[in-house]
N, C-alpha and C positions, 0 to 999 in steps of 0.2 A: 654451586650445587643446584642443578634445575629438580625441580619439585615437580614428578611429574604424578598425577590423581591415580587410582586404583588401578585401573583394566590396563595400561601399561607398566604395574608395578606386577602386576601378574603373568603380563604376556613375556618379561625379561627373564624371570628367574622359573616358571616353568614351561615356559613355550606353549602352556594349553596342553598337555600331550595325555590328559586324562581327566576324567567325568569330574572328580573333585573339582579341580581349578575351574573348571569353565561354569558350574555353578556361582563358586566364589566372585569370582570377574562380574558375573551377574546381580548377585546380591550386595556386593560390596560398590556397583556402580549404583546402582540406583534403588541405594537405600537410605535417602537423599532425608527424611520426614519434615521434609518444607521448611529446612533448619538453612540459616545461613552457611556457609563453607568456607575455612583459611586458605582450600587449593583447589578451588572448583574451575575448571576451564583453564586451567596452568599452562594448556599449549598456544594460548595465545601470549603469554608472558616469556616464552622462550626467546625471544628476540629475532630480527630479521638484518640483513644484511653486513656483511662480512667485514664492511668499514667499522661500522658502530661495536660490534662484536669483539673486534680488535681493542676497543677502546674500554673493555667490560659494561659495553651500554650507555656511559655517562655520555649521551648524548640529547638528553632532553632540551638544553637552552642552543644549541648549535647547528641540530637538524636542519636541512633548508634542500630538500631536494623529493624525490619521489618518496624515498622512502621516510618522510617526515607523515604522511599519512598513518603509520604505524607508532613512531615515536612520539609526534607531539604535528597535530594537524596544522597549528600554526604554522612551521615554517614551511607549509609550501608556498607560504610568500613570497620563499627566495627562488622558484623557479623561472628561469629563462625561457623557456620553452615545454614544448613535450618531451618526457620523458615515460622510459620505462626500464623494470629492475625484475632479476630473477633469481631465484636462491635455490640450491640445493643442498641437502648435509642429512649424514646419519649418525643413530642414537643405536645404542645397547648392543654395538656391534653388529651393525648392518641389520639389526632386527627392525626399527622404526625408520621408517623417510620420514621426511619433512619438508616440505616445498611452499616456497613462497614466488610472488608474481605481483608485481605491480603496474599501475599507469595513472599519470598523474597531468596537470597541464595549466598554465596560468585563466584563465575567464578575461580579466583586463587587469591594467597595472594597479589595480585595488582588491582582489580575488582571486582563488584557484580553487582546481577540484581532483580531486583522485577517487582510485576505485582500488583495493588490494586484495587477494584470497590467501589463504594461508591453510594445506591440508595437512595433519599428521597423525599419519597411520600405522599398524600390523597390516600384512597380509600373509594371504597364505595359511592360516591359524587351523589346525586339524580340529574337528567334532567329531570326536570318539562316543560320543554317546548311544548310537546308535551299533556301534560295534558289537557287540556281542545280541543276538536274536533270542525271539522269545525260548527257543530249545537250547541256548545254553553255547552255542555257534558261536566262533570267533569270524566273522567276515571282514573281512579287510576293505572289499566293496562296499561298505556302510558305511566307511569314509567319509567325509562330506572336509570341502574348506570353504570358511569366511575368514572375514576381514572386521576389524575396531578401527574407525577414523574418525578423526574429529576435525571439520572444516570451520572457517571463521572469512567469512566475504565484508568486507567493511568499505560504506563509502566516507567521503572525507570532505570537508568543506574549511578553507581560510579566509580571512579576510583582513584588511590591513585595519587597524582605529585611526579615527578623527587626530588622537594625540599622537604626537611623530615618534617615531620609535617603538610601538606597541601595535602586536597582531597577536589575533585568534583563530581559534579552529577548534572544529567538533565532529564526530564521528559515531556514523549509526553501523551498529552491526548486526548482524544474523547470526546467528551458531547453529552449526549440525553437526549431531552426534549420532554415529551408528556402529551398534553391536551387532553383526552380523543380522540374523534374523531373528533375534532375539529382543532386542529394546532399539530406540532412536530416540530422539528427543531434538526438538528449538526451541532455540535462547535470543531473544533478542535486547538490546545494552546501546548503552550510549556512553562517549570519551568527550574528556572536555580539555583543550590546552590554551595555553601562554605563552608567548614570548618578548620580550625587552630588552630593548640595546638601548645604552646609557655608555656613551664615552668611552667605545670598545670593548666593554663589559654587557654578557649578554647571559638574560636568565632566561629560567624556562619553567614553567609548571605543568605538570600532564595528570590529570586525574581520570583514571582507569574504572570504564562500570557507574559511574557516578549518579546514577541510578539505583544501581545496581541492575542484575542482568539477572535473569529468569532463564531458567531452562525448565520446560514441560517435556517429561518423557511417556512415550507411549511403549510398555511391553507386551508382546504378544504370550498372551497366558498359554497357549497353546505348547509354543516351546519353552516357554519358564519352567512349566509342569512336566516335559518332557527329562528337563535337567533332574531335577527333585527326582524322576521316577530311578534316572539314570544313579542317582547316587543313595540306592538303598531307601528312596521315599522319604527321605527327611521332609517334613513336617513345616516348613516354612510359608510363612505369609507372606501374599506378594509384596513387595517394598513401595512406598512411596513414590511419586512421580516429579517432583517439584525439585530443581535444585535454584538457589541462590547466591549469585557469587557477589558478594562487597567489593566496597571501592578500594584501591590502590590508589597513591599517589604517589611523583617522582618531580621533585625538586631539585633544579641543575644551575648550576655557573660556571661559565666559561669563558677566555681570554685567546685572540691569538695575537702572536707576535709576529712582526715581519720584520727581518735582516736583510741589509744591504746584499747580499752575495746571494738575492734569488731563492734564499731559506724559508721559513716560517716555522713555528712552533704555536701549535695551539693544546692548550692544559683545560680540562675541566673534570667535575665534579659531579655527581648525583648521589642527592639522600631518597633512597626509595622505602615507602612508606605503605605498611602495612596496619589497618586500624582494628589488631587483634594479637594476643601475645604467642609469637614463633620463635623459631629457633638462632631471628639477625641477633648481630651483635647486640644493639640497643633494645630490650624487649622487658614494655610494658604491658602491664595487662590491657589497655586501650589504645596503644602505641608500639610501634616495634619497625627499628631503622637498621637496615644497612648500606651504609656507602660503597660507591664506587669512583675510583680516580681513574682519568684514561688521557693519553696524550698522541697527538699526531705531530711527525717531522714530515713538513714537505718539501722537495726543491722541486723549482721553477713549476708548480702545479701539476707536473709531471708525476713523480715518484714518491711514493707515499708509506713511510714508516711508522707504525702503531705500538702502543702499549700499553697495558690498564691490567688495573686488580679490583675484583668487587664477591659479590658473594659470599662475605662474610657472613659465618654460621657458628655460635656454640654445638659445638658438635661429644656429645657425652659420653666417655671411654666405657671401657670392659669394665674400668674397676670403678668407675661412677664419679672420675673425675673429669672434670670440662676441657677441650682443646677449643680452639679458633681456629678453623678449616678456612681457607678464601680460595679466591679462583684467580689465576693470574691468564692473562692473554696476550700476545703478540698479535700484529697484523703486517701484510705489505698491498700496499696497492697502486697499480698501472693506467693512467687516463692517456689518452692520447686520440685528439680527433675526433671525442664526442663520443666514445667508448672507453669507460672506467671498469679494469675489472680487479678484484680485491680478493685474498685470501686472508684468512685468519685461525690459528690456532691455540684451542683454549683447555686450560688446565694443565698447565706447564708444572712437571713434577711432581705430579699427583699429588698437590695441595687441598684437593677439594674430594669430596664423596662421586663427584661426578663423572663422567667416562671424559677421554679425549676425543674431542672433534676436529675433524679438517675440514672448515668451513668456506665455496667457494660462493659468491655472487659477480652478477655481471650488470650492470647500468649503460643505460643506453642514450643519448639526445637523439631524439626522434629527427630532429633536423636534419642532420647529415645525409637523409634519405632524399631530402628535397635538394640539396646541390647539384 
């Protein structure tokens, strides 16, 4: 179930297509009162690349490639080279894109560094506000479209430790958020990760915000007041500026197996942890976990078979009794000659509150260019 914040829980179920909603989208975005938030900034939690995806994410102790800058900076220890990664997929029935882009590359056999963007937007969103004139006119030419997007640029730093078997990594990020012409705001945050291999067993920790992350919104009072006008002059005070997103953390173990016959199976694990009480499985009022399990079959490094279930949610019926909603995922993925490209498809049997995605990424070894 991805949990996405207001102004896309508005743009899906009315499209914007009258003066109410687009006040609400407004006031319900940033009416922030300097308070912390359980889902502030949720599009960068949505996940990137079509491998790990497959796997419901339990990819934080395993990551070791570009896109480890997003999961756990750590493992871009395990880069060979330059690389780069690109993702596209959509949400609410073609209404949201989502695009991700990476680049990443070792420094010396002790260090690496990446750089990744991640946009996810509405466009096209109609402003009826100005629709009908002050004589009472319906004009149609009073039209107007914007756009709600929210970008996250993060760069990424790893580095191996003195003790063998142990690397880190940390990440500075930016956030921008824009409501058309109505509000914007930046957030800037820091990530902190882990990783540990002990005798083919390898953990992971990634703690998300670990700062926590600031978001300063500036709204332009001009059209705020134009909305208000537009909707009968309700009486509202402009909203707060300030948002605050908390730390997350994601705790991972994983194993792979190697068979004589050119096989491999690798199994792992993630407890993703929320330090306030939601709707996971496990939820404390300071505490609150859900797992995910995710596994890959590979032969000969070639061909690559995914599967994982995570997303586990109490999710509360009509009659006010509890179910367990999860989110189940397949993947398949193709490398061949320094081009890995990967599909994945998630929410098999509408197990979960969330829509289905056909999720496609491409990875790239920047080498292959120089041969």
């Amino acid at each position: 179930m991805i949990k996405i914040s207001a102004p896309f829980l508005v743009v899906n179920k009315a499209h914007l297509k009258n003066k109410f909603y687009l006040l609400l989208l407004v006031t319900t975005t940033l009416n922030f009162a300097q308070t912390a938030r359980k889902y502030s900034n949720e599009f960068m939690n949505i996940g990137v690349d079509a491998a790990a995806l497959g796997m419901a994410n339990a990819v934080t102790s395993s990551t070791n490639d570009v896109n480890s800058g997003y999961w756990n900076p750590a493992g871009l220890i395990g880069l060979e080279g330059k690389q780069a990664s690109l993702m596209h997929a959509s949400y609410f029935a073609n209404i949201a894109q989502y695009d991700y882009a990476a680049y990443a590359t070792p420094i010396d056999d002790e260090s690496a560094w990446g750089f990744s963007v991640i946009r996810f937007g509405v466009d096209n969103i109609m402003n009826t506000t100005q629709l009908i004139d002050s004589q009472g006119n319906v004009d149609y030419n009073r039209i107007s479209l914007f756009s709600v997007a929210d970008y996250g640029a993060t760069f990424s730093y790893a580095r191996k430790h003195k003790l063998s078997g142990i690397q880190y990594g940390v990440n500075s990020k930016v956030i921008r958020r824009i409501i058309g012409k109505f509000a914007s705001s930046w957030g800037f945050g820091f990530d902190a990760g882990l990783q540990l291999e002990r005798n083919n067993w390898k953990l992971g920790l990634m703690i998300r915000d670990i700062t926590t992350t600031y978001n300063v919104w500036a709204i332009d009072e001009t059209e705020y007041n134009s909305i208000k006008d537009a909707v009968n002059g309700q009486n509202q005070a402009l909203p707060e500026n300030t948002e605050i997103t908390l730390p997350k953390a994601q705790f991972g173990v994983s194993k792979k197996f190697e068979f004589h016959n050119e096989t491999s199976l690798m199994a792992a694990a993630n407890l993703n942890m929320n330090f306030a009480r939601t709707n996971d499985l496990i939820s404390t009022n300071g505490l609150s976990i859900d797992p995910a399990l995710g596994f890959e079959y590979g032969y000969t490094d070639l061909v690559f078979v995914r599967a994982g279930v995570g997303n586990f949610q109490n999710v509360v019926q009509i009659d006010n009794t509890k179910k367990v909603a999860f989110q189940p995922n397949v993947g398949l993925g193709f490398k061949y000659k320094g081009i890995q490209i990967d599909y994945a498809l998630t929410d098999l049997g509408d197990q979960s509150a969330a829509l289905y995605s056909n999720i496609f990424s491409v990875k790239v070894d920047l080498s292959i260019f120089g041969q």
